[in-house]
PABAPA-691362 format. One line per field, with one value per residue (C-alpha): x, y, z; residue number from 0; residue in three letters. Coordinates in nm, 4 decimals. Layout:
<atoms>
east = (X | ...)
north = (Y | ...)
up = (Z | ...)
nr = (NUM | ...)
rest = (ALA | ...)
</atoms>
This chain:
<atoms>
east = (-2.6131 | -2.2734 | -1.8873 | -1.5622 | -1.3103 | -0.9207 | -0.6193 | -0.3074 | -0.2445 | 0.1109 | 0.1054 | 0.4309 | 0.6351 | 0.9891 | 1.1244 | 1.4839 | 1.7360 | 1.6652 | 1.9658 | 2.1629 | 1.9491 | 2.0176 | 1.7232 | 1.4543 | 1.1253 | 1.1532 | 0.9575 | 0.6598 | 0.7522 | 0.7528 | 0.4323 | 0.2274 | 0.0535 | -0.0868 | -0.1867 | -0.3518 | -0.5504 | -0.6470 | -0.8035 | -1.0175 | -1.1337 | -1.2503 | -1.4164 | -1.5868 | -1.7295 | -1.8387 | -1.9888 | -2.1281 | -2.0757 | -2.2379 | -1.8967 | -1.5315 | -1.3604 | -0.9593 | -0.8482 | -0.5339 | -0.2012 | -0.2578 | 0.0600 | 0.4143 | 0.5853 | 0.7750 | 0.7554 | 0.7814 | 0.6717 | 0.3293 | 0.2689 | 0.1432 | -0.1064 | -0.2072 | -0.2477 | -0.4732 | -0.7091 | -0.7440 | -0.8468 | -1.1130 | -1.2301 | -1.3330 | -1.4849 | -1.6716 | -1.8110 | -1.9929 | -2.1450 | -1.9526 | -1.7858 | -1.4888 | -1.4633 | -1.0401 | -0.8537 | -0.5157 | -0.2747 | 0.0962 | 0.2446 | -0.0209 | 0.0916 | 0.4645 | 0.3238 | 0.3800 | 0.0743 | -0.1837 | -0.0853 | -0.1159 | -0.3095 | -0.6760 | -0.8808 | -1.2464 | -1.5485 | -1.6488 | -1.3921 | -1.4306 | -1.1456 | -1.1632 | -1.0089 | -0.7111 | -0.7672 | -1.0652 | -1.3086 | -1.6100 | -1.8922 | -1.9881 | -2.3597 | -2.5080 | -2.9062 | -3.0423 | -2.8691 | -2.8876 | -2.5209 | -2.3410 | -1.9177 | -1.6993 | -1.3614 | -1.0257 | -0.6435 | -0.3234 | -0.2094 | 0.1956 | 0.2817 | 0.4027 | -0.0168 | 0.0741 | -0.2800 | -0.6313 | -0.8582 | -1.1395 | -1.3081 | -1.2665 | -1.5557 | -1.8691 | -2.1395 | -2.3295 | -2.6414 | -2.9135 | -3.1697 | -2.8172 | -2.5474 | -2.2709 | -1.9283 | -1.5586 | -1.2738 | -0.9809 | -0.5818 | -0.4520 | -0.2155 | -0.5097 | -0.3960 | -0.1814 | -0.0317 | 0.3660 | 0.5276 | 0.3253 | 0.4435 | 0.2192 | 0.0029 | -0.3184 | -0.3364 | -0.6788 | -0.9053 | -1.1534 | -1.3750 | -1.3127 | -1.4345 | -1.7302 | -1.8559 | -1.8708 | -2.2091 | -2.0912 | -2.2318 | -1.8805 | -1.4986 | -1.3280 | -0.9512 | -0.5951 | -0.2994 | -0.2050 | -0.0726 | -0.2950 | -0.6259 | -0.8717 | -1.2632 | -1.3411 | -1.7689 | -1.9664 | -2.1699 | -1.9628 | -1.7935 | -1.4587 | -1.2081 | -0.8559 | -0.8374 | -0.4809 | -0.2989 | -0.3841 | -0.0424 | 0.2839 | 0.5245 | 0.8297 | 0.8425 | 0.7044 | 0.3573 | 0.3123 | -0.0461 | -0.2590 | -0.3529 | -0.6956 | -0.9714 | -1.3235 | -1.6724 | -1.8930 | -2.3067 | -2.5554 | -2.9297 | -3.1555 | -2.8635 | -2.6635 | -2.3210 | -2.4612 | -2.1119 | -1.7936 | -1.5990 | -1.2087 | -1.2014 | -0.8511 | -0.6770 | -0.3227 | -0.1214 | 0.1844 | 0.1865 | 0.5224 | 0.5788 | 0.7883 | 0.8539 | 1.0167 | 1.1808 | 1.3326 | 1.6204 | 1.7338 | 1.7507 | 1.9754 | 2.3437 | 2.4363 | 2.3769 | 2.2120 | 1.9972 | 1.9081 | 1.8104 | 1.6048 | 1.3928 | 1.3544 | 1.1957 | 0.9166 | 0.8205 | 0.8209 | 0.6168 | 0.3801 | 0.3888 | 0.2770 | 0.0214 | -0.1734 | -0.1931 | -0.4304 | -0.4593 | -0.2555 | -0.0322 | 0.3273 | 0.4809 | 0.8048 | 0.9538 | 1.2296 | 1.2836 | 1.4235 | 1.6223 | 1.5615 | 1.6310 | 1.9791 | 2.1376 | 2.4618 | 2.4554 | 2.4616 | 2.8762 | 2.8290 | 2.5462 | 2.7869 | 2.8568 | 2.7174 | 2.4189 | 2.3998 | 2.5190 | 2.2170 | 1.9773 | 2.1154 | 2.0179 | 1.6449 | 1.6104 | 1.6702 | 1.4416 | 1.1714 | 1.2286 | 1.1736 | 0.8244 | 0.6526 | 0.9109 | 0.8362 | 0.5366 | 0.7890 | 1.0833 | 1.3132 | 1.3558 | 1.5874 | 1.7585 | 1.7890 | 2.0270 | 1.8844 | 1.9873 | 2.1958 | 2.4481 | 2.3597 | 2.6398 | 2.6153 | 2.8649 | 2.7707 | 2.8378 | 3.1801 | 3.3261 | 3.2893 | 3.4734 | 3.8081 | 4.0045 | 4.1559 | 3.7826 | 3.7363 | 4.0526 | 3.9598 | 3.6165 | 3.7691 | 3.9929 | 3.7307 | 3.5026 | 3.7289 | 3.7268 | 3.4492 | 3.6463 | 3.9729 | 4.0313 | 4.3776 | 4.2303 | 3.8676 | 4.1155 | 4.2706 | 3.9432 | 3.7850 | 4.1260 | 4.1111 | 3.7149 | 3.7835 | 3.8923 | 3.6660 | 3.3520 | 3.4980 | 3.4153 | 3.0671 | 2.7447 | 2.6026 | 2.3424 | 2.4897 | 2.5935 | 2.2666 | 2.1144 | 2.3761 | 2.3035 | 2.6788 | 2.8464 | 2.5763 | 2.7270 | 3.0562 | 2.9981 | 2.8119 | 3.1201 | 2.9577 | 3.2409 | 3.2266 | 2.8487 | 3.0046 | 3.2840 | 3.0166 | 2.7728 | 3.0025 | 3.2145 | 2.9480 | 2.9579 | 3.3412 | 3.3260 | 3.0280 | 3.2622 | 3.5754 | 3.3271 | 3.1063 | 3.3374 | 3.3663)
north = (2.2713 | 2.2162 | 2.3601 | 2.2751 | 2.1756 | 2.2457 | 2.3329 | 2.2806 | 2.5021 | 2.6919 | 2.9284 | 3.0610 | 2.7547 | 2.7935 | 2.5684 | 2.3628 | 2.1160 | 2.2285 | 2.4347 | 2.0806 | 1.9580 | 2.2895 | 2.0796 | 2.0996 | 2.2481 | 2.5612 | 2.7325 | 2.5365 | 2.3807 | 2.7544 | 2.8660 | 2.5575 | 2.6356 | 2.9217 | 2.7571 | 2.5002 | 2.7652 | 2.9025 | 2.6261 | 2.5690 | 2.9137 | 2.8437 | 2.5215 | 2.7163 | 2.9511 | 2.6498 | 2.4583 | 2.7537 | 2.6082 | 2.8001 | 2.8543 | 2.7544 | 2.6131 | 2.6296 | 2.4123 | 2.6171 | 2.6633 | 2.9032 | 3.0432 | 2.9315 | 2.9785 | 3.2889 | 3.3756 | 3.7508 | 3.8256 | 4.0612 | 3.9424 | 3.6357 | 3.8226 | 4.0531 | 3.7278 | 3.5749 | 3.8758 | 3.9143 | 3.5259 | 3.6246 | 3.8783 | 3.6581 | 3.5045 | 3.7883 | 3.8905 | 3.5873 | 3.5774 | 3.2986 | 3.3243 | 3.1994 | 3.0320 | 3.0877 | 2.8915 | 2.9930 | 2.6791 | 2.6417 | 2.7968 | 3.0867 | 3.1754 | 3.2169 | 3.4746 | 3.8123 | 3.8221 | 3.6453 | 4.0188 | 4.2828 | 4.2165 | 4.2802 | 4.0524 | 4.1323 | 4.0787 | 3.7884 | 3.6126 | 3.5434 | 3.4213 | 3.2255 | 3.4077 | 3.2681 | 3.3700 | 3.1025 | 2.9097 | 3.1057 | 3.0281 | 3.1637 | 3.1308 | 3.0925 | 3.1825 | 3.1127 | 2.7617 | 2.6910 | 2.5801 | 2.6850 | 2.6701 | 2.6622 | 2.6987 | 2.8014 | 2.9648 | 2.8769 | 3.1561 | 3.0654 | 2.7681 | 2.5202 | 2.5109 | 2.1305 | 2.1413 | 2.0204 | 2.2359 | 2.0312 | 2.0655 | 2.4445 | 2.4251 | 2.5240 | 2.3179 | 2.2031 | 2.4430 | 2.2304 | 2.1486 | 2.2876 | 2.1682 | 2.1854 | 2.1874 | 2.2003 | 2.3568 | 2.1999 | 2.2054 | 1.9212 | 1.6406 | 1.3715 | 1.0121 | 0.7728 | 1.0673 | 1.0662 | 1.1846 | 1.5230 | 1.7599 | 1.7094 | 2.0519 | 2.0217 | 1.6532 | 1.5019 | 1.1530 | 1.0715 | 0.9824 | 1.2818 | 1.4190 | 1.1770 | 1.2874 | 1.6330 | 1.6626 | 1.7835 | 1.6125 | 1.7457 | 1.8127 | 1.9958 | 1.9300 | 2.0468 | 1.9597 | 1.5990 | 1.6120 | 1.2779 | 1.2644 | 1.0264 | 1.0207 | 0.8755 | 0.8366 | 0.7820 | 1.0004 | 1.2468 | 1.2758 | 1.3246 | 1.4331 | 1.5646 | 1.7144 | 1.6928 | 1.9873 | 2.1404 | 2.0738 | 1.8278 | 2.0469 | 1.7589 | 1.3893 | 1.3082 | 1.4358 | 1.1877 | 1.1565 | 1.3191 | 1.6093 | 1.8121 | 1.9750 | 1.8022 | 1.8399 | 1.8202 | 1.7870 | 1.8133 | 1.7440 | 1.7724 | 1.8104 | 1.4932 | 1.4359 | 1.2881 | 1.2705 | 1.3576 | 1.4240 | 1.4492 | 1.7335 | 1.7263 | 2.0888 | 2.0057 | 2.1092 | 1.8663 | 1.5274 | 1.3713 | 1.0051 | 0.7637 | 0.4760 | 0.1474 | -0.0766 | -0.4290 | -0.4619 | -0.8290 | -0.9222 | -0.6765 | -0.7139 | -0.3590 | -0.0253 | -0.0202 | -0.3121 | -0.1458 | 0.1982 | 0.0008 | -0.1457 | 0.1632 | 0.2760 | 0.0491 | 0.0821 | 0.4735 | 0.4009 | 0.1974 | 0.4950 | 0.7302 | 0.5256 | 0.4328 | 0.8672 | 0.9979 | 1.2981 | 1.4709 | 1.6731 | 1.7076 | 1.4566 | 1.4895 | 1.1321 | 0.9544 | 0.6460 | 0.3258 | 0.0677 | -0.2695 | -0.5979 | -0.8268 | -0.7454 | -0.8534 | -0.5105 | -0.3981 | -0.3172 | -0.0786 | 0.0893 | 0.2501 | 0.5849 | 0.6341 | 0.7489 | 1.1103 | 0.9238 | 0.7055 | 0.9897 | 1.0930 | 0.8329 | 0.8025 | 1.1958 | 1.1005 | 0.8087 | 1.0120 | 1.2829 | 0.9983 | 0.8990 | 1.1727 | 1.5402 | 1.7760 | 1.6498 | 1.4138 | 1.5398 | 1.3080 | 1.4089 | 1.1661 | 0.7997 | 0.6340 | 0.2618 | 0.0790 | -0.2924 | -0.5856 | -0.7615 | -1.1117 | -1.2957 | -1.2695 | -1.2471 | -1.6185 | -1.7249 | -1.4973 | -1.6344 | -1.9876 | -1.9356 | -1.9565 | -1.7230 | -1.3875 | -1.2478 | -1.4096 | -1.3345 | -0.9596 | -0.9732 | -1.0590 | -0.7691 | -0.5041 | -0.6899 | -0.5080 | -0.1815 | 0.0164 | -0.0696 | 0.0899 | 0.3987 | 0.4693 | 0.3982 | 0.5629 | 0.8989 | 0.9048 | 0.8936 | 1.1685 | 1.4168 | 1.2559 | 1.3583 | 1.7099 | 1.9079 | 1.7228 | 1.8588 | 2.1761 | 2.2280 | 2.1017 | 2.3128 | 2.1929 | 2.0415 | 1.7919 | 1.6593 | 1.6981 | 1.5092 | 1.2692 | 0.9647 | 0.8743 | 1.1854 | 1.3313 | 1.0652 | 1.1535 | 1.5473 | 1.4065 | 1.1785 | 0.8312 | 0.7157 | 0.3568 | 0.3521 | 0.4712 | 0.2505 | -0.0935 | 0.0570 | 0.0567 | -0.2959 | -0.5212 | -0.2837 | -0.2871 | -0.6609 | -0.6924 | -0.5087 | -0.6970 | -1.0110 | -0.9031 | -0.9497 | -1.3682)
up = (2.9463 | 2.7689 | 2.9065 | 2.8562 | 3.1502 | 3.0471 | 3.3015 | 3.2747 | 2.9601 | 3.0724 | 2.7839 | 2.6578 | 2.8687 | 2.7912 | 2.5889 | 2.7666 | 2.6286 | 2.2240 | 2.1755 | 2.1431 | 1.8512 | 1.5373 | 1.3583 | 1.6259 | 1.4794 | 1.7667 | 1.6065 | 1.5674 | 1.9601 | 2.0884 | 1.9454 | 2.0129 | 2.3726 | 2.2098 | 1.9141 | 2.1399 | 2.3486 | 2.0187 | 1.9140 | 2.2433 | 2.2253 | 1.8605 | 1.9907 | 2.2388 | 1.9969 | 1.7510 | 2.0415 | 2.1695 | 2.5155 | 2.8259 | 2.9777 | 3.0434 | 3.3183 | 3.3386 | 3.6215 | 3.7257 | 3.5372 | 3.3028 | 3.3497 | 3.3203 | 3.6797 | 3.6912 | 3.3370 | 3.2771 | 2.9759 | 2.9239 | 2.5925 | 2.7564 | 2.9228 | 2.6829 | 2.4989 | 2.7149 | 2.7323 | 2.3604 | 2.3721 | 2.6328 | 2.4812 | 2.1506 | 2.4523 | 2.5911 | 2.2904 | 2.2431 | 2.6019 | 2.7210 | 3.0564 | 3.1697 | 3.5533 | 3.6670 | 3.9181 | 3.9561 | 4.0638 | 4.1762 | 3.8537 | 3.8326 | 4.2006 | 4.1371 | 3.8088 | 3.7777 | 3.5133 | 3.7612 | 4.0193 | 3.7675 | 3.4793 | 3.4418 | 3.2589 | 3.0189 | 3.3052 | 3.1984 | 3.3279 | 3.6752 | 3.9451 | 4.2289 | 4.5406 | 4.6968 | 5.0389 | 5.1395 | 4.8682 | 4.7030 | 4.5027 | 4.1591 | 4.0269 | 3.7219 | 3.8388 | 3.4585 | 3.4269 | 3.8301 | 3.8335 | 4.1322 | 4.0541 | 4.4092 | 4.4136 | 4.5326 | 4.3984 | 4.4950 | 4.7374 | 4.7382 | 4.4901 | 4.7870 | 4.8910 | 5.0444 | 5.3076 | 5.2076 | 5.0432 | 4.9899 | 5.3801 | 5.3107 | 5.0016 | 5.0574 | 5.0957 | 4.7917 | 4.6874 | 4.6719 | 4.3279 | 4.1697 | 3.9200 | 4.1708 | 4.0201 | 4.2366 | 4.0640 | 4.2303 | 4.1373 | 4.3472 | 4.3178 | 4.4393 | 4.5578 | 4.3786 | 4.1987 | 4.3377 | 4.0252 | 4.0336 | 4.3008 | 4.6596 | 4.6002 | 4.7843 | 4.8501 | 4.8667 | 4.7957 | 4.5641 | 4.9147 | 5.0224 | 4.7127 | 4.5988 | 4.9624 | 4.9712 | 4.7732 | 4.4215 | 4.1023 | 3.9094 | 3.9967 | 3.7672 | 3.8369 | 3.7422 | 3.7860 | 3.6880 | 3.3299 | 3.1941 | 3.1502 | 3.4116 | 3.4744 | 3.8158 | 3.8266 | 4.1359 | 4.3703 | 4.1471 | 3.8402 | 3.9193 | 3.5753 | 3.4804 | 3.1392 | 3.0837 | 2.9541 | 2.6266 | 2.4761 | 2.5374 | 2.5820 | 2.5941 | 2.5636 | 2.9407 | 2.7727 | 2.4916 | 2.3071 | 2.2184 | 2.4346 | 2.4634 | 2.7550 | 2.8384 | 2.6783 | 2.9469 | 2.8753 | 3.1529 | 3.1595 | 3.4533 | 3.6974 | 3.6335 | 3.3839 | 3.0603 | 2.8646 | 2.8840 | 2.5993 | 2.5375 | 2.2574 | 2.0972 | 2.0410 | 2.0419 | 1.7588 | 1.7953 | 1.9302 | 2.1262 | 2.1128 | 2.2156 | 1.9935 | 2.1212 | 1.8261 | 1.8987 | 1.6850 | 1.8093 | 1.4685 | 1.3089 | 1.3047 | 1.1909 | 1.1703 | 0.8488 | 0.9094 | 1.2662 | 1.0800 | 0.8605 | 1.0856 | 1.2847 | 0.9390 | 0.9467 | 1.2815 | 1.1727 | 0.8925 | 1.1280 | 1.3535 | 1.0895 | 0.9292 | 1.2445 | 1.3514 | 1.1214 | 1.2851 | 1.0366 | 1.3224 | 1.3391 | 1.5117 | 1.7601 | 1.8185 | 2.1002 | 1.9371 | 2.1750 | 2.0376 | 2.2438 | 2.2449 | 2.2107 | 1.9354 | 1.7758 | 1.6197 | 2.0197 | 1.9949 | 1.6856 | 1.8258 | 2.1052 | 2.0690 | 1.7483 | 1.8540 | 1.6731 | 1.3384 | 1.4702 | 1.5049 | 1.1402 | 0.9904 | 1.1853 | 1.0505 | 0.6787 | 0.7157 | 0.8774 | 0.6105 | 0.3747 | 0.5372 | 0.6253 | 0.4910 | 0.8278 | 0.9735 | 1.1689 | 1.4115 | 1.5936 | 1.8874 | 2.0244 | 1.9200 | 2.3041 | 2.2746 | 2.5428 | 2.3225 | 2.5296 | 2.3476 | 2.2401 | 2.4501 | 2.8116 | 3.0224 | 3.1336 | 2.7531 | 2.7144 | 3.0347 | 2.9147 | 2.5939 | 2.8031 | 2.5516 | 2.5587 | 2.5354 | 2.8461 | 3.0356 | 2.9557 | 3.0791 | 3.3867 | 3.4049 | 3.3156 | 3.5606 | 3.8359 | 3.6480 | 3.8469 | 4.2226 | 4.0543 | 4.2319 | 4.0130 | 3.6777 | 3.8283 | 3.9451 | 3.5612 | 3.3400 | 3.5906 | 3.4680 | 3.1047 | 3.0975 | 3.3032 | 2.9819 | 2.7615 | 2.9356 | 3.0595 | 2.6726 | 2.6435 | 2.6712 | 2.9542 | 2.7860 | 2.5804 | 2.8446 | 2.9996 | 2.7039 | 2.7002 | 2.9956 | 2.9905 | 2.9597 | 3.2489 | 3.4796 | 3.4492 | 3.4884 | 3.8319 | 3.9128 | 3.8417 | 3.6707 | 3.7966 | 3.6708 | 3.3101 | 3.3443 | 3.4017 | 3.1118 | 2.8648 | 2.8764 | 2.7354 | 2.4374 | 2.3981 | 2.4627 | 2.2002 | 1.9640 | 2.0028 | 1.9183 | 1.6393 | 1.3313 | 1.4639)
nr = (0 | 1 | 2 | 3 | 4 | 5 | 6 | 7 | 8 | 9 | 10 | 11 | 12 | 13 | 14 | 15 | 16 | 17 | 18 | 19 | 20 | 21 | 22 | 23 | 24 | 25 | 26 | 27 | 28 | 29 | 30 | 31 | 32 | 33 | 34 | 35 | 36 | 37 | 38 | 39 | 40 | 41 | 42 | 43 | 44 | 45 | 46 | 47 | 48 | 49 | 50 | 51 | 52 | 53 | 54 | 55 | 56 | 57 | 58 | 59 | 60 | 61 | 62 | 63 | 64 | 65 | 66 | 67 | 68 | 69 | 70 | 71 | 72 | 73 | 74 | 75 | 76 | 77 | 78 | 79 | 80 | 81 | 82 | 83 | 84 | 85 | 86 | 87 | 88 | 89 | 90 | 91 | 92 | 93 | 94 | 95 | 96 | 97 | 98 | 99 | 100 | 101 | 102 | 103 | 104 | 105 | 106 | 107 | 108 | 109 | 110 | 111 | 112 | 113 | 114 | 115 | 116 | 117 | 118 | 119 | 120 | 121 | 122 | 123 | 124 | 125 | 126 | 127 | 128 | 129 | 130 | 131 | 132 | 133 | 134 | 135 | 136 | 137 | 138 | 139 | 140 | 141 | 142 | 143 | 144 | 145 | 146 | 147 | 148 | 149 | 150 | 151 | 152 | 153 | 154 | 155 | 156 | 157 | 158 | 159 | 160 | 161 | 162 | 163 | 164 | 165 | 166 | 167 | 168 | 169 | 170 | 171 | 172 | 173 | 174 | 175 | 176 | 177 | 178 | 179 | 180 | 181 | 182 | 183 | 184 | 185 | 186 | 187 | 188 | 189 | 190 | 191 | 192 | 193 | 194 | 195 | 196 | 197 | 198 | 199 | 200 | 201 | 202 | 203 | 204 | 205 | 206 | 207 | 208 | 209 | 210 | 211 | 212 | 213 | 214 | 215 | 216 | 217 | 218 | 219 | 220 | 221 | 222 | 223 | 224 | 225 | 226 | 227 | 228 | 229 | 230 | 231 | 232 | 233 | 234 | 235 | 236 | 237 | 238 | 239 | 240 | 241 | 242 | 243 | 244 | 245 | 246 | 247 | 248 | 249 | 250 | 251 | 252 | 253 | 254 | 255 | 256 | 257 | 258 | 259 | 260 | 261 | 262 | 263 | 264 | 265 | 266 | 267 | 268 | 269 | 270 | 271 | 272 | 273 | 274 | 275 | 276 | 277 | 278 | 279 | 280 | 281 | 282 | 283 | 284 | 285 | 286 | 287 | 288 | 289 | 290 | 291 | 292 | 293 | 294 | 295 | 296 | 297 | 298 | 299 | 300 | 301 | 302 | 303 | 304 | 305 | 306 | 307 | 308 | 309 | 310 | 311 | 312 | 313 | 314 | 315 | 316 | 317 | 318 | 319 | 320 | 321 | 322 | 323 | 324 | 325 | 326 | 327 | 328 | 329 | 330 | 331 | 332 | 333 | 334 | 335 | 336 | 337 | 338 | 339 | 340 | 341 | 342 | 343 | 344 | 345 | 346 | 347 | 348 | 349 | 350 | 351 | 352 | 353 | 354 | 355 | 356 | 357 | 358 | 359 | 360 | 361 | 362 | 363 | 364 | 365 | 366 | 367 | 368 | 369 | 370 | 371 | 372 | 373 | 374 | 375 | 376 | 377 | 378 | 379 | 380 | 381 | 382 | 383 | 384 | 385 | 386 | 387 | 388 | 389 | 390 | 391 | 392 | 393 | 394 | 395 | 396 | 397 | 398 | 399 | 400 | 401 | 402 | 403 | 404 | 405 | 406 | 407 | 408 | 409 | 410 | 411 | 412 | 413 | 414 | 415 | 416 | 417)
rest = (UNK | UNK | UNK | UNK | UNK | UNK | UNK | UNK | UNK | UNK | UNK | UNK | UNK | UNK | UNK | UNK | UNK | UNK | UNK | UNK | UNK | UNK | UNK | UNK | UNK | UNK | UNK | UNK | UNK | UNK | UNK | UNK | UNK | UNK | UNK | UNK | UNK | UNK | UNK | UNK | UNK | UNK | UNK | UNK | UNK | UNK | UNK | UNK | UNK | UNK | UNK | UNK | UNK | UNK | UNK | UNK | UNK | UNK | UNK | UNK | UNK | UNK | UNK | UNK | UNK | UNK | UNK | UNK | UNK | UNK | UNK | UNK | UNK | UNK | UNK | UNK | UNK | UNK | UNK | UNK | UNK | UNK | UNK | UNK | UNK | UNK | UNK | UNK | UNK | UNK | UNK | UNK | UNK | UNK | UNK | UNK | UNK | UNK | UNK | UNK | UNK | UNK | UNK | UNK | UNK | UNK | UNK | UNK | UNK | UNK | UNK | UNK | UNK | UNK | UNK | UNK | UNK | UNK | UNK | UNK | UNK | UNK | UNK | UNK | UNK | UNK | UNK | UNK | UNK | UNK | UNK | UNK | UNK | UNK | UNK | UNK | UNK | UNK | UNK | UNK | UNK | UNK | UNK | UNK | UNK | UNK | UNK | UNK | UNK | UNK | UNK | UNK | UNK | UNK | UNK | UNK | UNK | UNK | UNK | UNK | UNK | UNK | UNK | UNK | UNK | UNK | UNK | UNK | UNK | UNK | UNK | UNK | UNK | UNK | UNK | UNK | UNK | UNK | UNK | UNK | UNK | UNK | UNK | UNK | UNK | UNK | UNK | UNK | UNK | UNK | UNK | UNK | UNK | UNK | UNK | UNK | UNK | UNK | UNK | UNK | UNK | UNK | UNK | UNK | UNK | UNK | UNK | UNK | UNK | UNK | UNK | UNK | UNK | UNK | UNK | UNK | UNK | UNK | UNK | UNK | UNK | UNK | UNK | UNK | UNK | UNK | UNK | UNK | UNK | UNK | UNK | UNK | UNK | UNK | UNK | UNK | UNK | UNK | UNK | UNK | UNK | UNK | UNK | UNK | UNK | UNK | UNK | UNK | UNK | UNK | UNK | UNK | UNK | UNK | UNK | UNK | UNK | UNK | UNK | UNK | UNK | UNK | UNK | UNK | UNK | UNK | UNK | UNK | UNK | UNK | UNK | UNK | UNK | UNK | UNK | UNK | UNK | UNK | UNK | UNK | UNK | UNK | UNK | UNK | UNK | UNK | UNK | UNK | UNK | UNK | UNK | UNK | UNK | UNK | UNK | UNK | UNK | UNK | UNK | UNK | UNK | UNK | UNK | UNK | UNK | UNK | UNK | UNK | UNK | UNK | UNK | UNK | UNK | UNK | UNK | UNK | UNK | UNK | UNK | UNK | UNK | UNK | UNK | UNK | UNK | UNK | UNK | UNK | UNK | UNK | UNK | UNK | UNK | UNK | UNK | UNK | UNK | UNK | UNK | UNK | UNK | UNK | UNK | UNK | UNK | UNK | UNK | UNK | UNK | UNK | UNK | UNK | UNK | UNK | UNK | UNK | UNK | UNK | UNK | UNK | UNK | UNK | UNK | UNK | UNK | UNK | UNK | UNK | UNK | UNK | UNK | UNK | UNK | UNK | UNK | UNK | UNK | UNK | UNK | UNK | UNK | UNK | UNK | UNK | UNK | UNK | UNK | UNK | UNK | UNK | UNK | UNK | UNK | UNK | UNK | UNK | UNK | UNK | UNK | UNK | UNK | UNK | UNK | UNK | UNK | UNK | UNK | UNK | UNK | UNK | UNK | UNK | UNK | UNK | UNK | UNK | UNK | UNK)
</atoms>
């Protein structure tokens, strides 16, 4: 016995923060959780797999549009016809969704009840599937005592949404343990929720898919659902299956030894090059690039960063045409001289270190940037400034933190031509 295990899949997510870049691929970005679920329901035709779980998340919050749904149904339908059925959990996002209320789906797909966990069977395959939906999105109690108790002789498999333990960055929704969970009886959990894939085995196999598609740069890699193959009632593999149709990365470049621009751009080239080679996947490819290191090219790098990003585009064009996107060019370099080294020079460098030491305590100096900056960003999109660490500061009033982030550079610059 053979089914796939995705969640996570938030078809249709809005894309944010892309109207600042005019050469993002939106296109291709907007499209790409559909092309992704496309792909899983052709892999569960060509497997021919006895069924599909989806984990929860189906849905994108709030989102409005129909077309999703209508979506969705034609996809189950290829589904349907085919005899394969389809086990839905609805989870935080699918709660706050107009389409998980009104629409109705083919009858082979089968949701689990929100009101109090429930148990589907398969009689023929002796698999027994218990689960529970999100009622409201802020579910924050334990769900897991509510399950039912495991049929016994049967393939018992939990369909869970939950942020489990040691998860902090993912929203609290239906906490639980992986003791509570390796206890209750079931030889599978089929999970949702956490955005990275992990395989706990034990009394149970315990697994997160990931979601079907990064939809931004905080879901880097390569993203899929599970391939799970049973034989007399225990887990004999499980396999990641990969159905993405764009990958984000994040590419870190030390640039100590360049001392401009030009020789900074360069290198960034051949750790792009690297990148490319090594992913022979063949996808398109959406890119933040970091610069790192100490640099005496540090002091020219300020502020340039869109001529930066310019220059990272042509270079990628260079590589690999359209298959690559740059995202974003981040300037995280240190100048070579500390301030240890510039104090002990004793010149006018020195003297002015000193001075713009006191900067960020100010208040008068502090008072007239804030009304210099006022107008300035009174004209932005919101966005850019958004996108932009420094300028985001000061729209938040953290001009001392601006003010103490950007002195090494201007003192890196006033040194670089020596």
């Amino acid at each position: 016995m053979r089914f796939l295990h995705a969640a996570d899949i938030h078809l249709d997510s809005p894309l944010t923060g892309l109207s600042a870049y005019p050469d993002a691929p939106a296109d291709r970005l907007r499209t790409a959780t559909r092309d992704a679920f496309d792909n899983l329901v052709t892999l569960a035709l060509d497997e021919a797999v006895d069924f599909l779980v989806i984990a929860g998340d189906l849905y994108d919050g709030t989102w409005r549009d129909f077309n999703t749904g209508i979506y969705f149904a034609r996809q189950m339908g290829r589904l349907k016809a085919a005899g394969i059925a389809v086990y839905l959990l609805h989870g935080n996002h699918d709660a706050e969704s107009e389409m998980t209320k009104r629409l109705s789906l083919p009858d082979n797909v089968h949701v689990f009840p929100s009101t109090k966990a429930a148990t589907f069977v398969l009689p023929e395959l002796q698999v027994a599937l218990h689960g529970r939906s999100f009622r409201v999105a802020a579910t924050t109690e334990d769900l897991v005592p509510g399950y039912p108790a495991p049929r016994r002789g049967w393939f018992n498999i939990g369909v869970l949404h939950t942020a489990l333990e040691g998860y902090a960055e993912h929203a609290g929704y239906a906490p639980c343990t992986l003791a509570e969970l390796h206890a209750k009886g079931y030889q599978y959990w089929a999970l949702g929720h956490v955005h990275a894939h992990q395989l706990w085995r034990g009394e149970a196999t315990i697994a997160f898919p990931g979601n079907l598609q990064g939809r931004h740069i905080r879901e880097t890699g390569a993203k899929g659902a599970l391939l799970v193959e049973v034989d007399a009632g225990e887990v004999r593999s499980v396999e990641q299956v990969w159905v993405d149709v764009l990958r984000w990365h994040r590419l870190e470049v030390d640039v100590s030894s360049a001392r401009t621009l030009v020789e900074v751009s360069r290198l960034v080239g051949v750790a792009l090059d690297g990148l490319v080679a090594r992913d022979d996947s063949q996808r398109p490819l959406a890119i933040r690039v970091s610069l790192v290191g100490r640099s005496d090219a540090h002091g020219e790098l300020f502020g340039l960063e869109a001529r930066l990003r310019a220059e990272v585009l042509a270079q990628a064009a260079a590589i690999a045409g359209e298959r690559v996107w740059i995202e974003k060019v981040v300037v995280e370099t240190e100048p070579r001289a500390t301030a240890e080294a510039l104090a002990a020079r004793g010149d006018a460098v020195a003297d002015l270190q000193a001075i713009l030491a006191t900067a960020p305590d100010d208040q008068a100096l502090i008072d007239s940037l804030a009304g210099d900056f006022a107008d300035l960003l009174s004209r932005l999109p919101q966005e850019v400034s958004r996108d932009a660490p420094l300028l985001e500061a000061v729209r938040t009033g953290r001009l001392p933190e601006v003010v103490r982030a950007t002195v090494p550079s201007l003192l890196a610059r006033l040194t670089s031509a020596e």
